[in-house]
PLY file of the C-alpha trace (Angstrom):
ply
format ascii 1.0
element vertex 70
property float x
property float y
property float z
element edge 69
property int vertex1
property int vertex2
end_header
-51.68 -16.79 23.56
-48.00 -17.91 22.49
-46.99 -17.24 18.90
-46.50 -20.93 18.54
-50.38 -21.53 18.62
-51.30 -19.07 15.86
-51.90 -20.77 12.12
-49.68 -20.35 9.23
-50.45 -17.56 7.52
-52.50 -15.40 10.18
-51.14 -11.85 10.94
-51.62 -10.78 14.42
-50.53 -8.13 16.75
-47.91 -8.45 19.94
-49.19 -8.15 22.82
-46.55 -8.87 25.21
-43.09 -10.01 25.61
-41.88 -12.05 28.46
-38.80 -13.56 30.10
-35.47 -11.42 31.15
-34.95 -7.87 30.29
-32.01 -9.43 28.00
-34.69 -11.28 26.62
-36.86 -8.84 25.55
-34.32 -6.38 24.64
-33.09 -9.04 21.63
-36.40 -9.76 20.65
-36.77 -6.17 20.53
-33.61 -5.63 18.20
-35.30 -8.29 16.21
-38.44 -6.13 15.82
-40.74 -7.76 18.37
-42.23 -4.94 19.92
-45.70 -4.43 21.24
-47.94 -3.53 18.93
-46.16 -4.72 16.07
-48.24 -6.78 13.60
-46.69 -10.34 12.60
-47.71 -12.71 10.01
-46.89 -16.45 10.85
-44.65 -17.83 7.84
-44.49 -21.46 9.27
-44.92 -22.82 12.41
-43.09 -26.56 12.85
-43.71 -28.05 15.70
-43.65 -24.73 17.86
-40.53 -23.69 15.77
-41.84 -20.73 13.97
-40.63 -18.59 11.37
-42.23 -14.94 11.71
-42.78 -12.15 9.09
-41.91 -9.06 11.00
-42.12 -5.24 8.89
-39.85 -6.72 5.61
-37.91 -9.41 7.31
-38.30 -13.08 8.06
-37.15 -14.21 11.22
-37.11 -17.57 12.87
-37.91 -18.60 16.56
-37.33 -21.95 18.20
-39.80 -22.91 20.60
-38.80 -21.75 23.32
-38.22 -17.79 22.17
-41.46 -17.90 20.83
-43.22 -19.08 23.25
-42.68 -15.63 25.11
-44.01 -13.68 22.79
-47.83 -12.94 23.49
-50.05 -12.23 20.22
-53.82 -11.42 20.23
0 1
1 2
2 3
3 4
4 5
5 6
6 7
7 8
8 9
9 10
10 11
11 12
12 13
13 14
14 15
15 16
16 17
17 18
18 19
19 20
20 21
21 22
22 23
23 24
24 25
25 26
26 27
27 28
28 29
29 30
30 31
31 32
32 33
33 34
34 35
35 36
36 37
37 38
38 39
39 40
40 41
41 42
42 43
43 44
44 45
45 46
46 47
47 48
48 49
49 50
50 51
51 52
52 53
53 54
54 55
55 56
56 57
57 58
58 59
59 60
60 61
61 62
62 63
63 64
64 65
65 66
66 67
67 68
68 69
């Protein structure tokens, strides 16, 4: 499922990243990796902000949206 469907405050683990390899290779600057564990911060309206190792990072929509948590 999308990261934009998890709860606030559950941690869960990537599972896969989608869209462009330009896509995926920013998200994986960011830290989004597979097998990473995230913890959702807040998650507006599909907007998310993301707890990922010791930063905070936040996703509209849209770049969430292709990153695939279990």
């Amino acid at each position: 499922m999308p990261v934009t469907m998890v709860e606030t405050g559950k941690t869960v683990i990537i599972n896969r990243i989608m869209g462009t390899d330009e896509v995926r290779q920013h998200l994986s600057e960011l830290g989004f990796v597979v097998g990473e564990k995230i913890t959702v911060v807040s998650n507006n309206g599909g907007n998310v902000i993301l707890q990922v190792k010791d930063a905070r990072i936040a996703l509209d929509a849209k770049m969430a949206n292709r990153v695939i948590v279990a």
